[in-house]
C-alpha positions, 0 to 999 in steps of 0.5 A: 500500500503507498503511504508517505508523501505520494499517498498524501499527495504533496510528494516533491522531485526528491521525494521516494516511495513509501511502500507499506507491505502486510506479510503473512502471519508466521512471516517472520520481519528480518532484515533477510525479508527487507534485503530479499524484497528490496533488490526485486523493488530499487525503484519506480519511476526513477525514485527510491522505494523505501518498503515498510514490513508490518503484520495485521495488527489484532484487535488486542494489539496496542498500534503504534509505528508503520500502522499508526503513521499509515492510519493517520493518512489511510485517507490518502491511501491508494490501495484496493479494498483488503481487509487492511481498510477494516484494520485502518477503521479500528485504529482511527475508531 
């Protein structure tokens, strides 16, 4: 899902691209996940892809980092219906 300064849209020539990314529950976030993922994605349109890794957060998790920051601009997402939006109503409800 794009997040960041593009989602916003008040992105400039410098700006990269904020990627967040749900993993599968189990997968577990290494840096192995990180290095893996962002030789396949270097970059968009001639602009730095910074990836973001983040599970579905429970409704008993307490919200904070990627999901919070990525919540606060849900309404600048990008994104096709997933059940990332039923995520993003919780955290903003």
């Amino acid at each position: 899902m794009l997040h960041g300064s593009f989602a916003r849209d008040d992105f400039s020539t410098t700006s990269d691209v904020d990627l967040l990314a749900v993993v599968r529950p189990g997968r577990p976030i290494t840096r192995a996940l990180y290095r893996e993922c962002e030789e396949k994605a270097r970059a968009w349109d001639g602009r730095e892809v910074d990836l973001h890794f983040v599970h579905l957060p429970t409704a008993d998790d307490r919200v904070s980092g990627s999901w919070a920051e990525a919540a606060v601009a849900a309404a600048g997402f990008w994104q096709a219906r997933t059940r990332s939006d039923e995520t993003f109503s919780r955290i903003l409800n």
